[in-house]
C-alpha positions, 0 to 999 in steps of 0.5 A: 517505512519498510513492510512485509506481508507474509499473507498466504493469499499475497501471491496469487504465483507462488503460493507456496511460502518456501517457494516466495521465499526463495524467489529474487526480492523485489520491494514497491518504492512509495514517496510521499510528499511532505512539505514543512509548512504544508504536510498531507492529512495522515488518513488522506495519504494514507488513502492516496497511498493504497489508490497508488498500488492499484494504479500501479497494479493497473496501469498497462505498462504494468501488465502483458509485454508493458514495460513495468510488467517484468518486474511487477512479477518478479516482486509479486513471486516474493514478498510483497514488500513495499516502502514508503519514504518522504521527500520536499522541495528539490528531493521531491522534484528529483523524485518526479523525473524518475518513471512513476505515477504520482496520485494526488489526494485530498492535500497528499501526493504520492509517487509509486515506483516500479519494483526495484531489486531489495538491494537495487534502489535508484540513488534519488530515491535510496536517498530519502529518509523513511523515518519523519513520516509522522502526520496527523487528521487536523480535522475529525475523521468522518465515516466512510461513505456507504458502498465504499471499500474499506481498509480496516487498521487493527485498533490494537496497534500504533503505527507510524504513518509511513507504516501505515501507509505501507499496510494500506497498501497491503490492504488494497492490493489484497482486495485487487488480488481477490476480485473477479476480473468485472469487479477489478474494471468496475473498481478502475473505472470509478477511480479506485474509490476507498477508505481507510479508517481504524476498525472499533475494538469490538468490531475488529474481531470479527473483521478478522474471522470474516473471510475478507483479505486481511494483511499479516506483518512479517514483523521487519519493522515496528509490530511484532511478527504475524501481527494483523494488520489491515482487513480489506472490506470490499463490497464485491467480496462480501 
């Protein structure tokens, strides 16, 4: 599922909105494994989905002179778009082979990518389906663990899972941008511990004027444009 995040605080390099606008579009392929017999838990890929953009966003090769730093700039000075498609049996093997960093969760496996051009997809992965990512919590979701971070989801909205997945992406690279360069190593240190969980009615108007990161939707897909849709709650940020 394909998303945008128009957010003034998305790129730390062009914060200039016509500027970001104007620069060469980059999208972050996600694929997200989903077997007929055996689909992930929604909120387990949609945790291990926003754990893959930090890996991504931290792993070396995506930084300095690394192989991936070039065109982590070059999608992080536009948009910072990002698609989420599913895949099984040989797609998903077909998919492994190409460079990229596979994040396993709890029953979720996730494989991001390196920025692509919009229109420049490798063919294993433009061939894979977006729609189909519909999943559910087999079991009860409990409450996230205290001192963990939290993407919030907007209560108000129904997303698909592929979408959802995309926003807690959003979320989580939102969160990264904002910390200090100790809160970021301590984060990575850890494994990139977090929760996704839908925000109470009452509570998600003050997430939204708290000040924390919080994920605008350009509206390319399923929400209406600048809907709200993800609040970051870090507990370095508070």
């Amino acid at each position: 599922m394909s998303t945008d995040t128009p957010s003034a605080a998305d790129s730390p390099f062009r914060p200039d909105p016509a500027a970001r606008d104007r620069a060469p579009q980059f999208v972050l392929p996600l694929v997200v494994r989903i077997e007929r017999a055996t689909p992930p838990a929604r909120t387990d890929a949609l945790e291990t989905a926003a754990r893959a953009v930090l890996v991504m966003l931290s792993d070396e090769r995506s930084a300095g002179e690394g192989e991936w730093a070039g065109a982590v700039r070059d999608w992080q000075d536009g948009r910072i778009r990002k698609v989420v498609r599913r895949a099984r049996g040989a797609e998903w093997r077909r998919a492994e082979a190409l460079p990229g960093i596979t994040v396993t969760g709890k029953s979720a496996e996730v494989r991001v990518f390196p920025p692509v051009p919009l229109d420049g997809w490798p063919k294993d992965l433009a061939r894979l389906q977006v729609s189909g990512t519909e999943l559910e919590d087999p079991d009860p979701v409990a409450a996230a663990d205290p001192g963990t971070p939290v993407l919030w989801l907007n209560p108000g909205l129904g997303m698909s899972a592929g979408k959802a997945m995309a926003q807690a992406g959003h979320g989580a690279q939102l969160a990264w941008m904002a910390l200090s360069p100790e809160a970021r190593a301590g984060w990575h240190a850890s494994g990139f511990p977090l929760a996704v969980r839908t925000a109470s009615p009452s509570r998600w108007p003050d997430l939204t004027t708290s000040g924390l990161p919080t994920v605008r939707d350009a509206g390319f897909t399923e929400i209406a444009p600048g809907s709200c849709t993800v609040v970051a709650d870090h507990p370095a940020l508070r």
